[in-house]
FIFI-166955 format. One line per 5 residues: number of its first residue (from 0); for each residue x, y, z of N, C-alpha, C. Coordinates in steps of 0.1 Angstrom, whole numbers, plus 2048, in hexadecimal, padded with zeros to 3 digits. Each point is the difference from the previous one (the first is absolute). Example, Ala and Ser with C-alpha at 12.3 -4.5 7.8 and 13.67 -1.06 7.14 Angstrom:
<sites>
0> 884/7C7/84E/7F7/80C/800/809/80C/800; 7FC/80B/7F9/809/80B/800/7F8/80B/808
</sites>
This chain:
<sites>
0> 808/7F4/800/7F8/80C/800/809/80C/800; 7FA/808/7F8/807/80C/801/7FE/80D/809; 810/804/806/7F8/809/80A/800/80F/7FC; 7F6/808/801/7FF/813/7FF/808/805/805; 808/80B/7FA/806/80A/807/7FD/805/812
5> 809/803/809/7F9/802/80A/7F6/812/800; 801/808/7F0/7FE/80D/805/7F0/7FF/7F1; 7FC/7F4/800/7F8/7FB/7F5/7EF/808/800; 7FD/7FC/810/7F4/804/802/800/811/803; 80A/805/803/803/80F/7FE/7FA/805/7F5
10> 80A/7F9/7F4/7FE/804/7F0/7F1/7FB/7F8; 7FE/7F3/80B/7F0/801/7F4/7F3/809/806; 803/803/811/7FC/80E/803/801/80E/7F9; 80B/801/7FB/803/80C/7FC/7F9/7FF/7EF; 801/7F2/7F9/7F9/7FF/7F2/7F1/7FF/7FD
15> 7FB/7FC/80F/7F1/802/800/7FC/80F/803; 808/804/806/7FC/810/807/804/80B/7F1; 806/7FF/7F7/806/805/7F8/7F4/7FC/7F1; 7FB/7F6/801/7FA/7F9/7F6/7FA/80C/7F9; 7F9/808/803/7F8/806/7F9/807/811/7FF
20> 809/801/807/80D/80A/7F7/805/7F7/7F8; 7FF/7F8/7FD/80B/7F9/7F1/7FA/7FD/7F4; 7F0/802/806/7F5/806/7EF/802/80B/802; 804/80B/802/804/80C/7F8/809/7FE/7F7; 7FB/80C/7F7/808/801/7F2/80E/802/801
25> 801/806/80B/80D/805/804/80A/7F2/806; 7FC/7F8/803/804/7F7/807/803/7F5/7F3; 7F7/7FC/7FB/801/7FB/7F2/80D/805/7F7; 7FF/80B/800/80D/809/7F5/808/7F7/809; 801/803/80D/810/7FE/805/806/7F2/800
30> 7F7/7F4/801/805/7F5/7F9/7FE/7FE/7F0; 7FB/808/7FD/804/7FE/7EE/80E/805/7FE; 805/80D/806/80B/806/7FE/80C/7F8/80C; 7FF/7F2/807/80B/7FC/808/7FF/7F4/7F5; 7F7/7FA/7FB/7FF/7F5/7F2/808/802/7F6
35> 7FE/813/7FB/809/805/7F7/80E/7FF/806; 804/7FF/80B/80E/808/806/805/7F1/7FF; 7FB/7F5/807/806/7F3/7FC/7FE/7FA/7F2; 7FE/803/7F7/801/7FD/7F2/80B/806/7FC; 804/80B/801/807/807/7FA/812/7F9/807
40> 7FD/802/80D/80B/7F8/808/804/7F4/7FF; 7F3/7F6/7F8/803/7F5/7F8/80D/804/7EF; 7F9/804/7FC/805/808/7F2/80B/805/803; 802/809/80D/810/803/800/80B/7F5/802; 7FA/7F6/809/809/7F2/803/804/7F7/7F4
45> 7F7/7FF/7F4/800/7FB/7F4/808/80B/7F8; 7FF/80D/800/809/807/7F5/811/801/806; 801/7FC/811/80B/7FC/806/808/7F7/7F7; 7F9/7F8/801/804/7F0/7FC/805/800/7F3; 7F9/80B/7F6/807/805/7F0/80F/806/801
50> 7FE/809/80D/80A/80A/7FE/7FD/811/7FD; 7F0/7FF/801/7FB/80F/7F7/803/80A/810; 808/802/804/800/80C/805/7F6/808/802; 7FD/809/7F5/7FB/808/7FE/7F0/7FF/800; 801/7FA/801/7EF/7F4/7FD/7FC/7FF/814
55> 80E/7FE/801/7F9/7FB/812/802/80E/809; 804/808/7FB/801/80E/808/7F0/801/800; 7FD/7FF/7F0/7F6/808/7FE/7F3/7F6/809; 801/7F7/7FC/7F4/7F8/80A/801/7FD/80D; 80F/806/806/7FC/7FF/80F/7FC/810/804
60> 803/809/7F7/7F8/80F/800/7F1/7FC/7FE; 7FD/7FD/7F9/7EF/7FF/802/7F6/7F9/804; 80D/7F0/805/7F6/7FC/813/802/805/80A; 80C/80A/801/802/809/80C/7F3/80C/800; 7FB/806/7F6/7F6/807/7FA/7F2/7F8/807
65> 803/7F9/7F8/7EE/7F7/800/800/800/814; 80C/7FD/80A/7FF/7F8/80A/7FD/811/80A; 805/80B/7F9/7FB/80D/809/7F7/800/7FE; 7F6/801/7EF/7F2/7FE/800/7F7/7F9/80A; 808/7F4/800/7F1/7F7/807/805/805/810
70> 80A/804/804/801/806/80F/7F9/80C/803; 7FF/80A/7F5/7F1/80B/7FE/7F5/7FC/802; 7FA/7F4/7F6/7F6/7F8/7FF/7FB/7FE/80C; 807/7F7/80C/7FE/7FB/809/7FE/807/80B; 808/80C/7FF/7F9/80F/80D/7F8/805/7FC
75> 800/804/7EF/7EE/801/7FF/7F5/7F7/803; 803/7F8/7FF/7F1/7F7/803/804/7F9/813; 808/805/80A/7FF/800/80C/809/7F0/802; 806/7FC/7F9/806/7F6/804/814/7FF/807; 803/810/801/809/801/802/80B/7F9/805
80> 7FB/7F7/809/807/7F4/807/805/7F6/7F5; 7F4/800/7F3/807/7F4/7F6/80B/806/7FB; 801/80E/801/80E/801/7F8/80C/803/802; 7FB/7FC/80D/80E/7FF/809/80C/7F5/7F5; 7F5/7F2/7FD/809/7F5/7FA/806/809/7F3
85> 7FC/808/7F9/802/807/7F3/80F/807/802; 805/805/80E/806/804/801/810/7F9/7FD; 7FD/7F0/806/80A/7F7/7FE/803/7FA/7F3; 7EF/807/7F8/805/7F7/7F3/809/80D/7F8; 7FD/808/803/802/80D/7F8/812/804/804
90> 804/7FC/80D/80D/7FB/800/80A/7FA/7FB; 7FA/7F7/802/805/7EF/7F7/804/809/7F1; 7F6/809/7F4/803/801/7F4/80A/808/806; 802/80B/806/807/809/800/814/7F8/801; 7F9/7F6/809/811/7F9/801/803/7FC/7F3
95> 7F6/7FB/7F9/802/7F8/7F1/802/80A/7F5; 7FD/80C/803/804/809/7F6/811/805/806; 802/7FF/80F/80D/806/801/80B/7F3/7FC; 7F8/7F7/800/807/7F1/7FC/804/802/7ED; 7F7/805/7FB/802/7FD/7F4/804/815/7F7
100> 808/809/80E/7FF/809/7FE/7FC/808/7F1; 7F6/803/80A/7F1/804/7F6/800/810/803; 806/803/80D/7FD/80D/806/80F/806/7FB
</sites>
């Protein structure tokens, strides 16, 4: 049997209480725009793998984009706490752009 996180029932508290801030439109955009930010993050790791440089600057610039959007997104529509996690993902590119000096 598998066992839950110990901080599990926290979090499905916080996704039932949240349920109906996450039909907003605003809430919506900001996982369409962290969808876009890991696509592209995909695409940068594949144009890695060619060698295109120039190719991965550019698409870790516009999941770093898409990942401020959906951290807008998510204080507009009152979920501020989810984007706390946004912050770590929005890091992570920032290392991968200084990894692949992009800045």
């Amino acid at each position: 049997m598998r066992r839950l996180p110990l901080g599990w029932p926290l979090a499905a508290a916080l996704l039932l209480a949240a349920g109906p801030a996450l039909a907003q439109p605003a809430c919506i955009g900001a996982q369409r725009k962290i969808d876009e930010a890991g696509a592209l993050r995909f695409q940068a790791r594949q144009d890695a793998r060619i060698g295109d440089r120039d190719r991965v600057c550019d698409n870790l610039g516009d999941a770093e984009d898409r990942y401020e959007d959906a951290r807008d997104n998510l204080e507009d529509c009152g979920l501020g706490v989810a984007s706390v996690d946004l912050k770590s993902a929005l890091r992570s590119v920032r290392q991968e752009k200084r990894f692949f000096r992009c800045d």
